[in-house]
C-alpha positions as CSV (number, residue, x, y, z in Angstrom):
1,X,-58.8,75.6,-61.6
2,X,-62.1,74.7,-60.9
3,X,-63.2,73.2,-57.1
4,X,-63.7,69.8,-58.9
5,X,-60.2,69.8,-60.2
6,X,-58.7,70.7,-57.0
7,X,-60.6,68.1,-55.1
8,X,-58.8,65.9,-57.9
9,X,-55.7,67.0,-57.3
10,X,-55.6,66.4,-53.2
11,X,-57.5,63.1,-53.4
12,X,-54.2,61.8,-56.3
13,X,-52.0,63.4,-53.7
14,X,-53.2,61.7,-50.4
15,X,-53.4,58.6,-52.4
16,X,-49.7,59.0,-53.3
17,X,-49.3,59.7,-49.4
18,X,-50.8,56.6,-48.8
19,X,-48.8,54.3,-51.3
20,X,-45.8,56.2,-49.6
21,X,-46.3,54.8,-46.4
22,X,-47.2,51.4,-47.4
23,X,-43.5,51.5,-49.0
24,X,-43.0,52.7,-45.9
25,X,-44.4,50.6,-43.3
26,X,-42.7,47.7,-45.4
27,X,-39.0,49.2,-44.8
28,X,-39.5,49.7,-41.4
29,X,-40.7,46.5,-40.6
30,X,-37.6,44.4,-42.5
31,X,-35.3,46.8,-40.7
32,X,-36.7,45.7,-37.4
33,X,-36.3,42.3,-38.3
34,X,-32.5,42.3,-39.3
35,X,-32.4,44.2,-35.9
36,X,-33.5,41.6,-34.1
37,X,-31.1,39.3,-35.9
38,X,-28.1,40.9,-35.9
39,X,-27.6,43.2,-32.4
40,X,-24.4,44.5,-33.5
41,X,-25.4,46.4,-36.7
42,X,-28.9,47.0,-34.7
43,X,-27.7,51.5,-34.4
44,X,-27.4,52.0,-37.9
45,X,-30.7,49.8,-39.2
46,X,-32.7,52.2,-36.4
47,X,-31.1,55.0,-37.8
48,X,-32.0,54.4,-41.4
49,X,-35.6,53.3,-40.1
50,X,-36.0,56.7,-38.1
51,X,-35.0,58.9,-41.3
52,X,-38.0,57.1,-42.9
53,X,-40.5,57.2,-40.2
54,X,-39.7,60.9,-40.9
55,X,-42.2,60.9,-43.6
56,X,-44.9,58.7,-42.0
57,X,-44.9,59.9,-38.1
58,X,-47.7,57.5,-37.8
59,X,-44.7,54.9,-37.8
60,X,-42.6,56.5,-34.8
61,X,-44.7,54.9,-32.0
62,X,-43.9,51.6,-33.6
63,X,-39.8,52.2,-33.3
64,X,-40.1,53.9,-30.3
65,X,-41.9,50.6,-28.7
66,X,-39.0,48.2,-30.4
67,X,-36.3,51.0,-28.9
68,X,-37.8,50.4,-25.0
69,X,-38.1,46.7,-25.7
70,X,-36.6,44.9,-22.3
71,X,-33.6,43.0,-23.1
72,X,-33.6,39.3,-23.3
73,X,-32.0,36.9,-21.1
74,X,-29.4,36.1,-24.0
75,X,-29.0,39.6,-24.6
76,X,-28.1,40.3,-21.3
77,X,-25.9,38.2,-20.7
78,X,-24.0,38.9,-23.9
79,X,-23.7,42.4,-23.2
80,X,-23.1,42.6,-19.2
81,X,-19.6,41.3,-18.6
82,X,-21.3,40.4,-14.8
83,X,-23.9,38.1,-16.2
84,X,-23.0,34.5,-17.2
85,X,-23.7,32.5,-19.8
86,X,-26.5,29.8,-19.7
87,X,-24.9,26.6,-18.9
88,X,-24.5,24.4,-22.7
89,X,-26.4,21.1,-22.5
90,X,-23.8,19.2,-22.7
91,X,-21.6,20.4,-19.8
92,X,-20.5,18.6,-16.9
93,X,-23.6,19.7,-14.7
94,X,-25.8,17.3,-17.0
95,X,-22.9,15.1,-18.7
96,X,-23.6,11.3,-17.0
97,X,-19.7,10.5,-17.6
98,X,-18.9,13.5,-15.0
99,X,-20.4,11.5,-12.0
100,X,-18.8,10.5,-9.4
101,X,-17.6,7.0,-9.5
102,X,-19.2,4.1,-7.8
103,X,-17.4,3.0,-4.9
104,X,-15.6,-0.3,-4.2
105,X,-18.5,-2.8,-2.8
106,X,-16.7,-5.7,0.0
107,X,-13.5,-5.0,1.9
108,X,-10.6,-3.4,0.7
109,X,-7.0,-2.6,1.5
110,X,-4.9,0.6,0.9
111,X,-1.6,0.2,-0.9
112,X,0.5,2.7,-1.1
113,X,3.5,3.9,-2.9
114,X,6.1,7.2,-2.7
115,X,3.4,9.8,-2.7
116,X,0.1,8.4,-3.6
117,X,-2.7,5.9,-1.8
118,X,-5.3,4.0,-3.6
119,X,-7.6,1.1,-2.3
120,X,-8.2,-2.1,-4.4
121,X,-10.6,-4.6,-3.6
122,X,-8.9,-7.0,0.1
123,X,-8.5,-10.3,-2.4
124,X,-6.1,-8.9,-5.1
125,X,-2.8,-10.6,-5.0
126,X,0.8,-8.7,-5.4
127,X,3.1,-9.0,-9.1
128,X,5.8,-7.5,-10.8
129,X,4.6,-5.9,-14.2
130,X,8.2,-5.6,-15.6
131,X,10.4,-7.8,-17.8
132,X,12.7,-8.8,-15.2
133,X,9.2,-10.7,-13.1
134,X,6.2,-13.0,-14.0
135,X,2.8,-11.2,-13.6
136,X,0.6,-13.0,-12.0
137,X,-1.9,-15.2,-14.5
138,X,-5.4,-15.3,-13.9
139,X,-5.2,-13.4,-10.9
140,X,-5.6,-10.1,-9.7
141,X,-3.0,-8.0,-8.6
142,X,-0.9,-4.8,-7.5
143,X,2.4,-3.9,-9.3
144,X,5.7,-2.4,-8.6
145,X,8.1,-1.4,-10.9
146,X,10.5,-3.7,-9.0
147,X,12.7,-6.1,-10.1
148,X,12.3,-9.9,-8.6
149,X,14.7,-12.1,-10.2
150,X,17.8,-11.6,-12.7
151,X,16.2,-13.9,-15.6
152,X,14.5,-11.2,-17.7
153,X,12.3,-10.7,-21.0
154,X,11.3,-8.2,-23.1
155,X,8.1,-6.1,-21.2
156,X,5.4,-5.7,-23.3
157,X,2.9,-3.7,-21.0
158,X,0.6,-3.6,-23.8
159,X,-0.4,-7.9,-23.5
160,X,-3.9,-8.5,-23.1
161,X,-5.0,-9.1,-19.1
162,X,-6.0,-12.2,-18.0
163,X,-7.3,-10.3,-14.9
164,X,-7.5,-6.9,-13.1
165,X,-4.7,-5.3,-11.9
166,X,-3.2,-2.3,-10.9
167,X,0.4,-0.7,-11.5
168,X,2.2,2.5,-10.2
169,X,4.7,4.3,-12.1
170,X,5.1,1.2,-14.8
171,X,8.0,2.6,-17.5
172,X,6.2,3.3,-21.3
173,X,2.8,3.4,-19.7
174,X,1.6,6.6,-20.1
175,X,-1.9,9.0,-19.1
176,X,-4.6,7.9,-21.1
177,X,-6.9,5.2,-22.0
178,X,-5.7,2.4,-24.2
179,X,-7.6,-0.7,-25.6
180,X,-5.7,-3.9,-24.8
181,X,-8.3,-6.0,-27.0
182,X,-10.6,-8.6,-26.1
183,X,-12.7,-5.5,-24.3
184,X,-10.0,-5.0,-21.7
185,X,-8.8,-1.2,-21.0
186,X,-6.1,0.2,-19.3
187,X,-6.6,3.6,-18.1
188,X,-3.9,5.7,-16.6
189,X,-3.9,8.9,-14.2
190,X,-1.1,11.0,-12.3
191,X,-1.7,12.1,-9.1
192,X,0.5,13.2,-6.3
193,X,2.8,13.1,-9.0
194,X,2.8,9.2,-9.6
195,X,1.0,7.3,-12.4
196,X,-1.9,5.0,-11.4
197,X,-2.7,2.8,-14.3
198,X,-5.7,0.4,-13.8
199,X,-6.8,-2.2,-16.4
200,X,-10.4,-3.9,-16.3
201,X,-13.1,-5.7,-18.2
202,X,-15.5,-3.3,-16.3
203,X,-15.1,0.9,-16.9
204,X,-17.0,0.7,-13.5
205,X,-14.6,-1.3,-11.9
206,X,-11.4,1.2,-13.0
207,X,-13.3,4.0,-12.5
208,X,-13.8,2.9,-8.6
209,X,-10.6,2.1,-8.3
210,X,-8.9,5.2,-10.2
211,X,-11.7,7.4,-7.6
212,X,-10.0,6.5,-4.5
213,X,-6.3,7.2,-5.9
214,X,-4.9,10.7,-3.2
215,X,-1.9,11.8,-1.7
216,X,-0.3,9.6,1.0
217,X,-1.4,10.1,4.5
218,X,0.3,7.2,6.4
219,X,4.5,7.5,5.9
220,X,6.1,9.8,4.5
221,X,6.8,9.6,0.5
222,X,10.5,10.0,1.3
223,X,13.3,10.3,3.7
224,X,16.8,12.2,3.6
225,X,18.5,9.3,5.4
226,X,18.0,6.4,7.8
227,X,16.5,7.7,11.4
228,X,17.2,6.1,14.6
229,X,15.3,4.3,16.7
230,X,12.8,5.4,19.4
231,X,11.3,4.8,22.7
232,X,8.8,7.6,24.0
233,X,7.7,7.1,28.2
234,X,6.9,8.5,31.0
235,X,7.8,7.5,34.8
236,X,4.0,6.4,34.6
237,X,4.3,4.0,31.6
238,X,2.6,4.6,28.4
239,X,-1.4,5.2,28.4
240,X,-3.2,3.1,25.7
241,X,-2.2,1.9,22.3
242,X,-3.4,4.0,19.3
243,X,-2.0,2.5,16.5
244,X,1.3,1.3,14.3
245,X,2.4,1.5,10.5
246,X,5.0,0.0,8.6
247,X,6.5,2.1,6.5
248,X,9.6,0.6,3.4
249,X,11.5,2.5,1.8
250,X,14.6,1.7,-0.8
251,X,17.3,4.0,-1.5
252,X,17.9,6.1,-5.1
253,X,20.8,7.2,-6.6
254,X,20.6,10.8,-4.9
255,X,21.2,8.8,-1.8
256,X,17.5,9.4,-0.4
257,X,14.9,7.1,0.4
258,X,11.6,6.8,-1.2
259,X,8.3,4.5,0.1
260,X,7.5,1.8,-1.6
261,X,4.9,0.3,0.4
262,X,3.2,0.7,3.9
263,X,0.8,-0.5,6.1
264,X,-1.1,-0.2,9.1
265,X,-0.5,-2.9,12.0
266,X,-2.3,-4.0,14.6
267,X,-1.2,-3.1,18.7
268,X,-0.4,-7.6,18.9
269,X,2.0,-7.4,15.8
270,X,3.9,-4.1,16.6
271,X,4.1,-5.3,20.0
272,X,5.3,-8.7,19.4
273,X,7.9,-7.4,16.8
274,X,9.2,-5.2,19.4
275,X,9.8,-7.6,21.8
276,X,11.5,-10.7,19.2
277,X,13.9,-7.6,18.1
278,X,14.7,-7.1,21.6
279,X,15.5,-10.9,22.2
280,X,17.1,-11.5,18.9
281,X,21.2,-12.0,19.3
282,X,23.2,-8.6,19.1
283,X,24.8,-7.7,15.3
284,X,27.6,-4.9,14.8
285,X,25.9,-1.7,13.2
286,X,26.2,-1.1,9.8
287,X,26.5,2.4,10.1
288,X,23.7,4.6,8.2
289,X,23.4,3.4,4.9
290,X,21.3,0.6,3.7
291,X,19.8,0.2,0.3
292,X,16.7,-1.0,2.0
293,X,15.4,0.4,5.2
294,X,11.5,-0.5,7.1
295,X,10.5,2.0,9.8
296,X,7.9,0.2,12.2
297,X,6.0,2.6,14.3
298,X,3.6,2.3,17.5
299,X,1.7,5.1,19.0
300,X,0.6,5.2,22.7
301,X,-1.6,7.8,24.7
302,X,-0.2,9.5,27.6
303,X,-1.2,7.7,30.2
304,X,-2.9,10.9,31.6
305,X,-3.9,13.0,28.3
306,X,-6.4,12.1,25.8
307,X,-6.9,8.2,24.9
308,X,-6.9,9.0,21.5
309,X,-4.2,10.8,20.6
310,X,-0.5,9.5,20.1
311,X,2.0,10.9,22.6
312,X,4.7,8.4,23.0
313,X,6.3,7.0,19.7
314,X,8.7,3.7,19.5
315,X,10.5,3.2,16.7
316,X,12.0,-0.1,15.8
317,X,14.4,0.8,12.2
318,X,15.3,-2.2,9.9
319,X,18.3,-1.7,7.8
320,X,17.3,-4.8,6.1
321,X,20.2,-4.9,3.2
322,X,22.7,-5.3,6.3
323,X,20.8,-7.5,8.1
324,X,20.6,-5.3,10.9
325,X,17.4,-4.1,12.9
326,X,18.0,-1.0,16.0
327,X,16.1,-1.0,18.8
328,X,15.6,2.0,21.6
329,X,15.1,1.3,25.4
330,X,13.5,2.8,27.7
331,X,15.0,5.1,30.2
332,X,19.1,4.5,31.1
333,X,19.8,1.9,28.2
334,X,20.9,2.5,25.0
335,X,20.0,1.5,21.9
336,X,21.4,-1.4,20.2
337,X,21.8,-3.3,17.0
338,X,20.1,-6.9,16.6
339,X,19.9,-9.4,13.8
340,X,17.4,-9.7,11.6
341,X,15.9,-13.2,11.8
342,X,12.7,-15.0,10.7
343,X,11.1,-14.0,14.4
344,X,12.0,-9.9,14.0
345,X,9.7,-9.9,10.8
346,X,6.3,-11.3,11.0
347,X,5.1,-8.1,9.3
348,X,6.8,-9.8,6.5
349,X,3.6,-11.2,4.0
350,X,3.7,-12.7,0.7
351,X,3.6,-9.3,-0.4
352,X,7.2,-8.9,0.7
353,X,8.2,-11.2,-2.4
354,X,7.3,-8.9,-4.3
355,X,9.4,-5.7,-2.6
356,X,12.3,-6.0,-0.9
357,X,15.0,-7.9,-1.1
358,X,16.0,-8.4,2.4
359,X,18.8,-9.6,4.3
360,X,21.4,-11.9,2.5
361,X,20.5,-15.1,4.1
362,X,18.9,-18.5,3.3
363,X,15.9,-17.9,5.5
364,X,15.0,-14.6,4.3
365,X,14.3,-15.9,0.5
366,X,11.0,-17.4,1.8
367,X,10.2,-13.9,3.5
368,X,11.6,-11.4,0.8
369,X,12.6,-11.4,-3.3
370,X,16.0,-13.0,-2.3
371,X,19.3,-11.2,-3.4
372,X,20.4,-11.4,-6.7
373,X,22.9,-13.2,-8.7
């Protein structure tokens, strides 16, 4: 073989070389891609590229750059069990319908009932959302599950509104939202183990309300049985008034109590209650039991600790089924048993109707539901 046929022969084998790495260059660069696109088969593809940058070392530089390649945010965080996630768009950090609800504009009053508290706007009205009670028409309200007269109907607590209103522990209403036509909803929530059902023309409006709804801080949500009256003092007197509650309560079956509403009263009320209880004419007791029993409560400061905090507690105790009220005295006199009259309850507010049934007497139907017959 001559020179010119060897310089033949190299120059068809380079140019074989170079068609090689082409081929090459080509596999390489598609396995970097499906790398790159799927990071869990991302070994092997390397591996197959590697054996082939065998042939064409000019290639290794290449895979060894893509091999030292800084991981990405994503891959990071899919791969380090410490890093989390990025956030999806649509979670509650950026989802409108997570906010906070608006709160109640104007005055408002805080109804309560066993364990839970909500406020409502000052101007809603009081009803009875069962079949055994007229709801109130056109008119906003709050309803108890409590029954106000023996004529009853069948309770259809799905009727369209013809205003607001707000219901605890209705029976057949359940959690949830559900359209009662004409663009009124009802929603529903439990909380402190009661169900809070609030139905509106305006979400915003429910929303507010539903916002407010938290355990009970005022009374407690039940009591094993009726206490007795109270009178806290000192030789000194009592420092200054702090505040009162009324706190009702009506009997289950287990034999306990549990609150059905409260309230907070003002130092002239709580004061004037005590003293018509203590004027009113003397009854027998009825013992302990009751089916319904009002604990009113007034807190004064030790006349020589903080003005601010309740050290001296009177209790006046209704057992209101019996028509008998207890009151405590200070010092050497006992407590006693009085009669319930029109004078011993001017906590006693339209509201009251709606509640309890009170003492059975002719004057108390104007105060309380009235017994039933």
């Amino acid at each position: 073989m001559d020179d010119d046929e060897l310089e033949q022969v190299v120059r068809t084998d380079l140019a074989k070389q170079a068609a090689r790495a082409q081929v090459d260059t080509l596999v390489v660069s598609r396995a970097r891609g499906q790398a790159r696109r799927r990071r869990t088969t991302r070994v092997s593809v390397l591996g197959a590229a590697a054996a082939v940058v065998a042939v064409a070392g000019v290639l290794v530089a290449v895979v060894d750059r893509d091999e030292t390649r800084p991981p990405s945010a994503t891959d990071s965080a899919a791969t380090d069990p410490t890093q989390s996630p990025p956030a999806p768009a649509d979670s509650a950090a950026t989802d409108p319908t997570q906010s906070p609800p608006a709160p109640l504009t104007g005055p408002v009053r805080t109804e309560y009932w066993r364990g839970v508290q909500v406020d409502v706007p000052a101007d809603w009205g009081y009803g009875n959302p069962v079949a055994c009670g007229d709801a109130p028409v056109g008119e906003s309200y709050v309803g108890r599950p409590i029954t106000t007269t023996d004529v009853c109907g069948v309770f259809d607590p799905d009727t369209t509104p013809t205003a607001p209103y707000l219901w605890f522990d209705v029976p057949d209403v359940a959690v949830g939202t559900v359209d009662l036509g004409g663009g009124w909803e009802r929603t529903t929530i439990e909380q402190a183990g009661v169900r809070v059902s609030v139905a509106a023309h305006d979400p915003g409006l429910a929303a507010s309300i539903l916002g407010t709804a938290t355990a009970g801080d005022l009374c407690s949500p039940t009591m094993a049985s009726v206490p007795d009256p109270r009178y806290d003092n000192t030789v000194e007197g009592n420092g200054p008034f702090v505040r009162a509650r009324l706190c009702a309560y009506e009997a289950t079956e287990a034999g306990t109590y549990e609150l059905h509403y409260a309230a907070s009263i003002g130092r002239s009320d709580f004061e004037t209650t005590f003293d018509e209880v203590d004027q009113a004419p003397v009854a027998e007791s009825c013992g302990r039991t009751s089916s319904e029993v009002v604990v009113l409560t007034g807190g004064y400061a030790d006349p020589y600790g903080p003005a601010h905090e309740v050290a001296l507690e009177r209790d006046v105790v209704y057992r209101l089924s019996c028509g008998v009220v207890s009151v405590a005295h200070p010092f050497d006199r006992a407590p006693s048993s009085r009669r319930v009259t029109a004078a011993t309850v001017p906590w006693a507010g339209p509201e009251f109707e709606r509640l309890l049934t009170g003492p059975p007497e002719a004057w108390a139907y104007d105060r309380f539901i009235g017994v039933q017959g």
